[in-house]
PDBQT receptor file of N, H, CA, C and O in Angstrom, charges set to zero:
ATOM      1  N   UNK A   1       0.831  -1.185   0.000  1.00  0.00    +0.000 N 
ATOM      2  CA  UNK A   1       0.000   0.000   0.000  1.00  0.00    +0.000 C 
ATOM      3  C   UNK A   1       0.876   1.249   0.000  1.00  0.00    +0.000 C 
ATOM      4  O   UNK A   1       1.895   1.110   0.676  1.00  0.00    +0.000 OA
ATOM      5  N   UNK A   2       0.736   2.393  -0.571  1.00  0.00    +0.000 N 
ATOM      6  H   UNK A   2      -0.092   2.507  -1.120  1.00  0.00    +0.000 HD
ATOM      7  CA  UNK A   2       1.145   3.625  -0.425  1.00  0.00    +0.000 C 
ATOM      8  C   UNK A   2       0.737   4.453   0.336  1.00  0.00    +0.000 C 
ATOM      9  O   UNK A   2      -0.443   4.630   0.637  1.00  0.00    +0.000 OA
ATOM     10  N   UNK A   3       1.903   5.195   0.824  1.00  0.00    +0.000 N 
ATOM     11  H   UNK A   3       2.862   5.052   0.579  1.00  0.00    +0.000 HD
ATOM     12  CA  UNK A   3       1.692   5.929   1.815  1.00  0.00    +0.000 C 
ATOM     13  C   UNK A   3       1.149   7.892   1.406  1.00  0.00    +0.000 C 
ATOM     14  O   UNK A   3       1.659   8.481   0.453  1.00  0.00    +0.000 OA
ATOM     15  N   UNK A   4       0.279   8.453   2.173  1.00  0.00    +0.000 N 
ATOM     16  H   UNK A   4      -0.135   7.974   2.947  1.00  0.00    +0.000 HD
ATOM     17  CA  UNK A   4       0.588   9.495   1.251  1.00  0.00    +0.000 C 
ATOM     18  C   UNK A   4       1.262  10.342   2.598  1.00  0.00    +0.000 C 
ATOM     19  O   UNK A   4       1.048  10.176   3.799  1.00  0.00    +0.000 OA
ATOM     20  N   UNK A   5       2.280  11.443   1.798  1.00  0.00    +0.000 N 
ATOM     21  H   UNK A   5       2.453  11.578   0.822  1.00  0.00    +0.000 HD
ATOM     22  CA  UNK A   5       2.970  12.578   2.609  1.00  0.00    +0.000 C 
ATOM     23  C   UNK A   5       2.012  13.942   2.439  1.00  0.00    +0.000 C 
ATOM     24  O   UNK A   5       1.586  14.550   1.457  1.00  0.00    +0.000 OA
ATOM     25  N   UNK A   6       1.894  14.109   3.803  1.00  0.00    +0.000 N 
ATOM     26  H   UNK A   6       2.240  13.615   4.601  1.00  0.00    +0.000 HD
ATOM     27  CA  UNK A   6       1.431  15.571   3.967  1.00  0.00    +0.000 C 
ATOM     28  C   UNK A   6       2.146  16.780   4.589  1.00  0.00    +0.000 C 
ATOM     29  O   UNK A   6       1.248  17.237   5.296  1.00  0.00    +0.000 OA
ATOM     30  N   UNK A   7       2.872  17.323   4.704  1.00  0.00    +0.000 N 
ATOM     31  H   UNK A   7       3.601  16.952   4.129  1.00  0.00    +0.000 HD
ATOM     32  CA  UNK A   7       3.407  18.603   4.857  1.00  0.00    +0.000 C 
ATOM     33  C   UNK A   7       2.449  19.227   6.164  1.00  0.00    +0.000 C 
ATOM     34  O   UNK A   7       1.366  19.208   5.578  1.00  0.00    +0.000 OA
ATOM     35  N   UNK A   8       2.149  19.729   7.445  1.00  0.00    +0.000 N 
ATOM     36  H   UNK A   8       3.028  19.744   7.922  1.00  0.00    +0.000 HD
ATOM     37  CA  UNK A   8       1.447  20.169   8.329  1.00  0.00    +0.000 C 
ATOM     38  C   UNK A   8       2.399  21.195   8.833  1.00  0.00    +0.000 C 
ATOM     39  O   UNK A   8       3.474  20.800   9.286  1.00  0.00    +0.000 OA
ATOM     40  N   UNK A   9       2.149  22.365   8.809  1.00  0.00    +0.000 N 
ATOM     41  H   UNK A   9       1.276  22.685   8.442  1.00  0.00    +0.000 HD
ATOM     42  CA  UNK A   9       2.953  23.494  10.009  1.00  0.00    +0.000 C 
ATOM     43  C   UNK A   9       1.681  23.777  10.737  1.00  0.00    +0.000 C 
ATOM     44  O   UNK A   9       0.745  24.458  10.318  1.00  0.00    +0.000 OA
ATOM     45  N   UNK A  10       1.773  23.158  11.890  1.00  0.00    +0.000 N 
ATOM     46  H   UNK A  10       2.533  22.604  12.230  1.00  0.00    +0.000 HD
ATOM     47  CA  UNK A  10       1.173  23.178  12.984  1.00  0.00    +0.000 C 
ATOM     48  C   UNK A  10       1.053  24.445  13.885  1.00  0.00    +0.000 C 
ATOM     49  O   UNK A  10       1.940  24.417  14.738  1.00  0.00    +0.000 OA
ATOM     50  N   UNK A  11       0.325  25.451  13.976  1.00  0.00    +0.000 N 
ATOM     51  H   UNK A  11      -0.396  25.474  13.283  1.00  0.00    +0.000 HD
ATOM     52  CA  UNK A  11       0.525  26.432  15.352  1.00  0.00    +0.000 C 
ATOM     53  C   UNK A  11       0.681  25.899  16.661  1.00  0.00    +0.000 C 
ATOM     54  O   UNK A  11      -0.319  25.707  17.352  1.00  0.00    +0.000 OA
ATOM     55  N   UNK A  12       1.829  25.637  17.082  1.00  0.00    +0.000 N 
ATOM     56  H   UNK A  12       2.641  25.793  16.521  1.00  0.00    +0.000 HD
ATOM     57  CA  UNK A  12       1.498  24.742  18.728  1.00  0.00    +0.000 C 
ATOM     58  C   UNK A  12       1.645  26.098  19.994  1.00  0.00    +0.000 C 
ATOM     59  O   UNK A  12       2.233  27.132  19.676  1.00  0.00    +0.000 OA
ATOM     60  N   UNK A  13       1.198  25.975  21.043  1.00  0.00    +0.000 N 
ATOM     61  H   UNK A  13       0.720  25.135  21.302  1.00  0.00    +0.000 HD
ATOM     62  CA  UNK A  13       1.495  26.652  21.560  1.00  0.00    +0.000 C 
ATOM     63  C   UNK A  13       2.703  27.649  21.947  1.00  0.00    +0.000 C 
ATOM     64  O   UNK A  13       3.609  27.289  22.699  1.00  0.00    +0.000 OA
ATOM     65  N   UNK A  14       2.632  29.067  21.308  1.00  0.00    +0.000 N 
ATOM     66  H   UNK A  14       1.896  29.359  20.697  1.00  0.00    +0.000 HD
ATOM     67  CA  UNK A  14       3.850  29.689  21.440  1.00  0.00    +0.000 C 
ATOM     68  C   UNK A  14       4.418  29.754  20.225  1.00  0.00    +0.000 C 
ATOM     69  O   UNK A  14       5.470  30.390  20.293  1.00  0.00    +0.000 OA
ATOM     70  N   UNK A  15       4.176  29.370  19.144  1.00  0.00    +0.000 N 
ATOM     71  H   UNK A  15       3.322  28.853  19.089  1.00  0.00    +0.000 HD
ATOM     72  CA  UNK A  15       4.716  28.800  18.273  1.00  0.00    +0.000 C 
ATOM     73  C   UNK A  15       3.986  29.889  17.098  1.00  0.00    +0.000 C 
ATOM     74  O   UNK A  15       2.816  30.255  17.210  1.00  0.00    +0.000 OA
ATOM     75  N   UNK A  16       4.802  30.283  16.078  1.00  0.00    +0.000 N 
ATOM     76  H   UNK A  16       5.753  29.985  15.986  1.00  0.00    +0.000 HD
ATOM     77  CA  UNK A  16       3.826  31.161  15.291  1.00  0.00    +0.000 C 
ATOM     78  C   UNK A  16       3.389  30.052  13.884  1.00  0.00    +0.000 C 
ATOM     79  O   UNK A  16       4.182  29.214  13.457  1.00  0.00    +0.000 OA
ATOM     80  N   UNK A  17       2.205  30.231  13.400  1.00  0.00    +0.000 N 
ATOM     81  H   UNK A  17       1.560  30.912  13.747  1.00  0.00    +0.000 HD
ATOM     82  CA  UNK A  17       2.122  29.894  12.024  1.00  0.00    +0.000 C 
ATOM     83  C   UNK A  17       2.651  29.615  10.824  1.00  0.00    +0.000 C 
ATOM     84  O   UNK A  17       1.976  30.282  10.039  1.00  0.00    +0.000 OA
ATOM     85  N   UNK A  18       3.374  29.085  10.283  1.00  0.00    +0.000 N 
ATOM     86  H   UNK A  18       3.922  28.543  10.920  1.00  0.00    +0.000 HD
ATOM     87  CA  UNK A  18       4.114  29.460   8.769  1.00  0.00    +0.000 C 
ATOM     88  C   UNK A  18       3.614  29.243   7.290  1.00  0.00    +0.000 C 
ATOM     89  O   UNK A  18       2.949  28.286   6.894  1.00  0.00    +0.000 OA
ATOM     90  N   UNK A  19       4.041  30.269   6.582  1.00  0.00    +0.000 N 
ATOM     91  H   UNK A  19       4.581  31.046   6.903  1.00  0.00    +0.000 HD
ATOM     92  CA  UNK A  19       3.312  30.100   5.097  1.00  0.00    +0.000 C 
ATOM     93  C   UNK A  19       4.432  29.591   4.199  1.00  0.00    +0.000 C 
ATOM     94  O   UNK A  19       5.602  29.950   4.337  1.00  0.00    +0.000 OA
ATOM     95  N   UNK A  20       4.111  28.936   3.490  1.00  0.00    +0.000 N 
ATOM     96  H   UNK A  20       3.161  28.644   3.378  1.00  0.00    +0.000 HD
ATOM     97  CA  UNK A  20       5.128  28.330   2.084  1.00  0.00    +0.000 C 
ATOM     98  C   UNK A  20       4.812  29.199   0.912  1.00  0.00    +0.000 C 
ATOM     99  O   UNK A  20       3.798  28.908   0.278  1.00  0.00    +0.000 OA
ATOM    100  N   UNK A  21       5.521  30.214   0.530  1.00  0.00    +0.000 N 
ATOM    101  H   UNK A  21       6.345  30.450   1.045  1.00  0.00    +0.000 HD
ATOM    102  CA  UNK A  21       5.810  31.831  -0.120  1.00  0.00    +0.000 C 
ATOM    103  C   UNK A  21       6.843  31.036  -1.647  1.00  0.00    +0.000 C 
ATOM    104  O   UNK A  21       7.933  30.482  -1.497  1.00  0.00    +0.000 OA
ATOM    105  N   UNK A  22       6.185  31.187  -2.868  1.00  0.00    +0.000 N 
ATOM    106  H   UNK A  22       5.300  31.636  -2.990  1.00  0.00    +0.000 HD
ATOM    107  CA  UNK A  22       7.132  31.199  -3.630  1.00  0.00    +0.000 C 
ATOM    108  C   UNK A  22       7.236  32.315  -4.864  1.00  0.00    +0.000 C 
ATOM    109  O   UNK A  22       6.249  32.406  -5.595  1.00  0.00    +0.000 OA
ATOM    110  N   UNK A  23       8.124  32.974  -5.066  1.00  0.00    +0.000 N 
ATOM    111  H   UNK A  23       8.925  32.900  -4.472  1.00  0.00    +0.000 HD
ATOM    112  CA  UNK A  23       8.398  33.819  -5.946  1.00  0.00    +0.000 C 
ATOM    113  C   UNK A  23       9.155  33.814  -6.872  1.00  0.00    +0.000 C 
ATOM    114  O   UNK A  23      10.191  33.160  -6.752  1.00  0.00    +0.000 OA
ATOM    115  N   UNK A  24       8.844  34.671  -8.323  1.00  0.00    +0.000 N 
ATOM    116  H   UNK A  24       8.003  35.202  -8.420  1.00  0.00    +0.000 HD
ATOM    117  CA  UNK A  24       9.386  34.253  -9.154  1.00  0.00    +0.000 C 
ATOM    118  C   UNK A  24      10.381  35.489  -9.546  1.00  0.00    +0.000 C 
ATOM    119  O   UNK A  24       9.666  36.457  -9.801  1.00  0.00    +0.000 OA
ATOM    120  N   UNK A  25      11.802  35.827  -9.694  1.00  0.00    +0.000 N 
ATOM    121  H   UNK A  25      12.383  35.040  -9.487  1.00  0.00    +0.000 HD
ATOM    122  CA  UNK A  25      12.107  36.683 -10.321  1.00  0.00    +0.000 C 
ATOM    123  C   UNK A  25      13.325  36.501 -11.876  1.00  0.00    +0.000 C 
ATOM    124  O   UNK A  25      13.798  35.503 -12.420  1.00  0.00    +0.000 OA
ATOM    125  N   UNK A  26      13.380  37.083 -11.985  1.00  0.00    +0.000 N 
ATOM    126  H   UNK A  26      12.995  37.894 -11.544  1.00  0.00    +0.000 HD
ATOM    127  CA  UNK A  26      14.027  37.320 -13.300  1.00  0.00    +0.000 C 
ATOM    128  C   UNK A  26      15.857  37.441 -13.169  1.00  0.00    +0.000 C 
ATOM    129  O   UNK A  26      16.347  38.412 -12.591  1.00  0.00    +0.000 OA
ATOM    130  N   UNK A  27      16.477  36.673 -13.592  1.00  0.00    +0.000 N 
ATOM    131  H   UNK A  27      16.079  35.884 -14.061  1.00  0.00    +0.000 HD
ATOM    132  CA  UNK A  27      17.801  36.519 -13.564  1.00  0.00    +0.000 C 
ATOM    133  C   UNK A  27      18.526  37.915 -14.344  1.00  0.00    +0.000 C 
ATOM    134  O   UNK A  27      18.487  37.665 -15.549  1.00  0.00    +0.000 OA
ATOM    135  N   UNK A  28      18.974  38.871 -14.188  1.00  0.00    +0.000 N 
ATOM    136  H   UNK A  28      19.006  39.074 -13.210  1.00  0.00    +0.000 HD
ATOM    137  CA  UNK A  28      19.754  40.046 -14.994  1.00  0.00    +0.000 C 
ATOM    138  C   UNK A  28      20.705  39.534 -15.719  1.00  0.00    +0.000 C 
ATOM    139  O   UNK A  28      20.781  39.880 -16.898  1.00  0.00    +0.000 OA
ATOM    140  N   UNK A  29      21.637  38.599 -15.175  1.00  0.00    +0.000 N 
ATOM    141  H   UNK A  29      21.575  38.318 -14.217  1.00  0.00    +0.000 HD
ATOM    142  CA  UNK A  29      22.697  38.245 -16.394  1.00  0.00    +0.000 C 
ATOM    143  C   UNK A  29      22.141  37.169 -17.302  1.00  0.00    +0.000 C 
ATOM    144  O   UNK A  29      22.647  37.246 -18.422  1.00  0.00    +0.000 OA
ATOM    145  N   UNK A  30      21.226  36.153 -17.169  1.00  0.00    +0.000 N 
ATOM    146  H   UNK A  30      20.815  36.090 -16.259  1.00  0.00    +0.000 HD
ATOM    147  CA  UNK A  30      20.951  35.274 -18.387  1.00  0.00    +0.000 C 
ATOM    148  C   UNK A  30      19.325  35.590 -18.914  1.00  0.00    +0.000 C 
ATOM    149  O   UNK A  30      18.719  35.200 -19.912  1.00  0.00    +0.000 OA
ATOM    150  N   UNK A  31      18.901  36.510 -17.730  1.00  0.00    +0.000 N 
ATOM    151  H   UNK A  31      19.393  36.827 -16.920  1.00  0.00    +0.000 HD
ATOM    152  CA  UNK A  31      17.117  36.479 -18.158  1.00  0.00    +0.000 C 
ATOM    153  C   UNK A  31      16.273  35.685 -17.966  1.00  0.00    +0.000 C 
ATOM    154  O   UNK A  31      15.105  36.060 -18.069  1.00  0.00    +0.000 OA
ATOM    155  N   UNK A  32      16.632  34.004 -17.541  1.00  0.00    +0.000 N 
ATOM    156  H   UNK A  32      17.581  33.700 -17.457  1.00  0.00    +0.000 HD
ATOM    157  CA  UNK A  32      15.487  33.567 -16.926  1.00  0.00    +0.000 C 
ATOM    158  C   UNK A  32      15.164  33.419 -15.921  1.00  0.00    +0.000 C 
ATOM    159  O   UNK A  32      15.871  33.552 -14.922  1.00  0.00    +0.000 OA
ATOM    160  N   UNK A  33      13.797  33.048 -15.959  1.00  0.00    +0.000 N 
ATOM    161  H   UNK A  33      13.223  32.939 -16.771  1.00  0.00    +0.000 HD
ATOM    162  CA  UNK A  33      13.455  32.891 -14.390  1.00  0.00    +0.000 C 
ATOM    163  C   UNK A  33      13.541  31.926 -13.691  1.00  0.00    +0.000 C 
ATOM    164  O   UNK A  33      13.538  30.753 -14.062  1.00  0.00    +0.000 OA
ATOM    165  N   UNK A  34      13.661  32.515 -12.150  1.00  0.00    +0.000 N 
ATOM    166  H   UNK A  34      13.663  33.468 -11.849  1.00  0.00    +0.000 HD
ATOM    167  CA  UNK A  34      14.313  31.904 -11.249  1.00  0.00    +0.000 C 
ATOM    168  C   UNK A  34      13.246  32.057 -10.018  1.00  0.00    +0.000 C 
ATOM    169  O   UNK A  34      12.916  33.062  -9.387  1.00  0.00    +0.000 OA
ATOM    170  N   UNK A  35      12.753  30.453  -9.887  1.00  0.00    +0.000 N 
ATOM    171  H   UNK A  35      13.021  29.637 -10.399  1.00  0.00    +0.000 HD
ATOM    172  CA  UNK A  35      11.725  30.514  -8.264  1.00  0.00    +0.000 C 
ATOM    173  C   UNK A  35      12.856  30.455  -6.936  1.00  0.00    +0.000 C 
ATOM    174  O   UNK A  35      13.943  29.897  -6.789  1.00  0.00    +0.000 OA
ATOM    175  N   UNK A  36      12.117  31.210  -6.186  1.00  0.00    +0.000 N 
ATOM    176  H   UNK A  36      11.233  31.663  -6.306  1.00  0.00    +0.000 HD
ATOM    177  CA  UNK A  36      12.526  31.599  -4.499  1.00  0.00    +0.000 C 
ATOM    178  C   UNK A  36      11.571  31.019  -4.186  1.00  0.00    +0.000 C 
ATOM    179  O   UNK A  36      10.413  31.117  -4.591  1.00  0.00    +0.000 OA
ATOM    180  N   UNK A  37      12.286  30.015  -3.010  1.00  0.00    +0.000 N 
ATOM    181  H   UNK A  37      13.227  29.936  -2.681  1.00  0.00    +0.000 HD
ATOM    182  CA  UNK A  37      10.858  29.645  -2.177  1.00  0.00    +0.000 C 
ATOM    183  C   UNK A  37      11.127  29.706  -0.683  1.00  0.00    +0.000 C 
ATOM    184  O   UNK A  37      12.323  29.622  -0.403  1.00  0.00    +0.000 OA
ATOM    185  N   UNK A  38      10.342  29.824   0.279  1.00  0.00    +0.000 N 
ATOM    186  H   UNK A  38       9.371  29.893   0.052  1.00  0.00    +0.000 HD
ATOM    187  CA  UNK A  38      10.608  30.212   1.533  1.00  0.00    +0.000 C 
ATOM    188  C   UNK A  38       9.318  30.351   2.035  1.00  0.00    +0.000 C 
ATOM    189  O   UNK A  38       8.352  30.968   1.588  1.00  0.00    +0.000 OA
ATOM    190  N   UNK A  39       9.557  29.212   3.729  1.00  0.00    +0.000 N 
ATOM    191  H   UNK A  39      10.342  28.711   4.093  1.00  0.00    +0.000 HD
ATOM    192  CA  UNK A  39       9.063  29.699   4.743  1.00  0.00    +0.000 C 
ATOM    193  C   UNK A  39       8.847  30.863   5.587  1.00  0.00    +0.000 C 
ATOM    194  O   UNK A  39       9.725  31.151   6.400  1.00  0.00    +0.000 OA
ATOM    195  N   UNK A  40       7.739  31.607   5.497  1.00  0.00    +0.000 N 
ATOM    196  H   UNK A  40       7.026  31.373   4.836  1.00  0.00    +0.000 HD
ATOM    197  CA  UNK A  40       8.266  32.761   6.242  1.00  0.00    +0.000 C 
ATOM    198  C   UNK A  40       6.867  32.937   7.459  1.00  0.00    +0.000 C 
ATOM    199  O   UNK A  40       5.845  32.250   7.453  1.00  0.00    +0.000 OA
ATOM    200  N   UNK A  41       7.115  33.763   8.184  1.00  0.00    +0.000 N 
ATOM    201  H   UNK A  41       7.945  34.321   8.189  1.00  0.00    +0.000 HD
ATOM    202  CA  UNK A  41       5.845  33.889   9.364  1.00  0.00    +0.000 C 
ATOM    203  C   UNK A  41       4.551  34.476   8.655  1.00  0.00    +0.000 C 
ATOM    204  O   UNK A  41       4.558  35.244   7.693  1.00  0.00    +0.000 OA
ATOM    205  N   UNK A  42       3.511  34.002   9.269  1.00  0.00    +0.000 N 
ATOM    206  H   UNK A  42       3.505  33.378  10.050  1.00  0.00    +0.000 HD
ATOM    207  CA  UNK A  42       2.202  34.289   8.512  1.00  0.00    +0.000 C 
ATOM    208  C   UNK A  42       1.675  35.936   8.246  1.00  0.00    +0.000 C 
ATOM    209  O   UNK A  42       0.819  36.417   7.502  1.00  0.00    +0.000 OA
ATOM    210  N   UNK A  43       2.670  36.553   9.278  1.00  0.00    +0.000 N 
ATOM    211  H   UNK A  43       3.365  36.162   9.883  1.00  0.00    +0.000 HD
ATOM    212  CA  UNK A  43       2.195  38.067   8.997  1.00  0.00    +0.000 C 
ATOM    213  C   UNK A  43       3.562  38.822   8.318  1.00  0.00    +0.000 C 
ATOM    214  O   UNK A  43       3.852  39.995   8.556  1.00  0.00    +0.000 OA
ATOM    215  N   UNK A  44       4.221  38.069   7.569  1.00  0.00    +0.000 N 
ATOM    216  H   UNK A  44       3.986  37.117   7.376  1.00  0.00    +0.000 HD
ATOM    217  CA  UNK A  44       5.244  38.871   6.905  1.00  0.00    +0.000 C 
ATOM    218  C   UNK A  44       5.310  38.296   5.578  1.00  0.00    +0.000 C 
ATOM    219  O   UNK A  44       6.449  38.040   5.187  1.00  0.00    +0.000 OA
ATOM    220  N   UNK A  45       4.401  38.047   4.835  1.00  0.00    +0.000 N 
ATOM    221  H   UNK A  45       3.475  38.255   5.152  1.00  0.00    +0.000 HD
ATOM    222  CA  UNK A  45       3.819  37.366   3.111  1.00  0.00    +0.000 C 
ATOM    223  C   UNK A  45       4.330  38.659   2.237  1.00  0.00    +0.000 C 
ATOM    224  O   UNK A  45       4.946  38.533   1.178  1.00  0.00    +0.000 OA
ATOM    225  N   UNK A  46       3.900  40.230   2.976  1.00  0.00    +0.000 N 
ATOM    226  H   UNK A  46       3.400  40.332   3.836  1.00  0.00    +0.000 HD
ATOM    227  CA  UNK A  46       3.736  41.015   2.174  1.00  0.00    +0.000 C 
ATOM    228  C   UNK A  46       5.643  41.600   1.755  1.00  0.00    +0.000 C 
ATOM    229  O   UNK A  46       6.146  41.861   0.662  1.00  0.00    +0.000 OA
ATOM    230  N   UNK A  47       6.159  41.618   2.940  1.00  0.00    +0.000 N 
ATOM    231  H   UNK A  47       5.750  41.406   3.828  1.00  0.00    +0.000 HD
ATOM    232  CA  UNK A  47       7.935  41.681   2.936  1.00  0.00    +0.000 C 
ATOM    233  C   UNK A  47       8.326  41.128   1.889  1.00  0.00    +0.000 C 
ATOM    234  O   UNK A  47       8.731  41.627   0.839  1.00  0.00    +0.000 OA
ATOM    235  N   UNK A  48       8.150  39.699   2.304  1.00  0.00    +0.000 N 
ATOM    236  H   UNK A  48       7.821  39.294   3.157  1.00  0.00    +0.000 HD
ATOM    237  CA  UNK A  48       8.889  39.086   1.075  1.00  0.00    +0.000 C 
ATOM    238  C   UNK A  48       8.891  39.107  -0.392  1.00  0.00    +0.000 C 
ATOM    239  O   UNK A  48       9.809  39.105  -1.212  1.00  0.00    +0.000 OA
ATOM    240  N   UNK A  49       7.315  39.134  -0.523  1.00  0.00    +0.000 N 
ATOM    241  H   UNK A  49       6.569  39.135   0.144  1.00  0.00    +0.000 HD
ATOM    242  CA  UNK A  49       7.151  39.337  -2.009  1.00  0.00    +0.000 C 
ATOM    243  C   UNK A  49       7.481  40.915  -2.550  1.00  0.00    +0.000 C 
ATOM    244  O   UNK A  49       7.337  41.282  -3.716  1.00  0.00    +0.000 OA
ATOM    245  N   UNK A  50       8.009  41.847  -1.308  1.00  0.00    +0.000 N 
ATOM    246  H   UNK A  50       8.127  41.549  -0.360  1.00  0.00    +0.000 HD
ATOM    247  CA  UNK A  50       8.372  43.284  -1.637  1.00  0.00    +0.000 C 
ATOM    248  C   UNK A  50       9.991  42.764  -2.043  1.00  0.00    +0.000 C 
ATOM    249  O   UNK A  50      10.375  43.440  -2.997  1.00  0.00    +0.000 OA
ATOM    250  N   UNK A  51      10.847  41.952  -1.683  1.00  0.00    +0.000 N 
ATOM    251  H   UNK A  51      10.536  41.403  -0.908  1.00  0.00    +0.000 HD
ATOM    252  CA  UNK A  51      12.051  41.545  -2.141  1.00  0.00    +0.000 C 
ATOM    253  C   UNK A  51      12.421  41.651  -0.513  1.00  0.00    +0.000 C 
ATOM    254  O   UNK A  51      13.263  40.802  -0.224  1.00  0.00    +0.000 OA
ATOM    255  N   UNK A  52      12.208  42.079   0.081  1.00  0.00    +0.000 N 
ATOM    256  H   UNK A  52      11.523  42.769  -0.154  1.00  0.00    +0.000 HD
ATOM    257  CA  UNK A  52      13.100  42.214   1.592  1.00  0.00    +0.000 C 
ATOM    258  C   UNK A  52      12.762  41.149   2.148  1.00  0.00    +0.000 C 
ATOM    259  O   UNK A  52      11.658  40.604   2.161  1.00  0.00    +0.000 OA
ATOM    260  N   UNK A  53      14.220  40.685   2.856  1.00  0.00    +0.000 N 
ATOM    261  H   UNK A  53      15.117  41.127   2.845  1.00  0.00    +0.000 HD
ATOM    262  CA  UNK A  53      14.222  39.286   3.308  1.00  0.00    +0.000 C 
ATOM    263  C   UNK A  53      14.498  39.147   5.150  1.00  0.00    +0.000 C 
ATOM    264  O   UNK A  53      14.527  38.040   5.688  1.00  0.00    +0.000 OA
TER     265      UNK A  53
């Protein structure tokens, strides 16, 4: 039988939330694109996708 994998970020007590954030930007020396991906805290979505890390 197969198993299936699930991924859970749990809020546990004390513990903050996390979102899975991926972005896409554009390479300057060859031009293509290039995904960023990152965990980041649930109230800082808007940072990251501003480029500040």
């Amino acid at each position: 039988m197969a198993k299936k994998a699930v991924a859970t970020f749990a809020a546990k007590s004390g513990s903050r939330s996390m979102v899975k954030c991926i972005r896409m930007d554009k390479s300057p020396k060859t031009g293509a694109y290039v995904f960023t991906e990152m965990l980041v805290d649930s109230g800082k979505e808007k940072d990251f996708f501003a480029g500040k890390k």
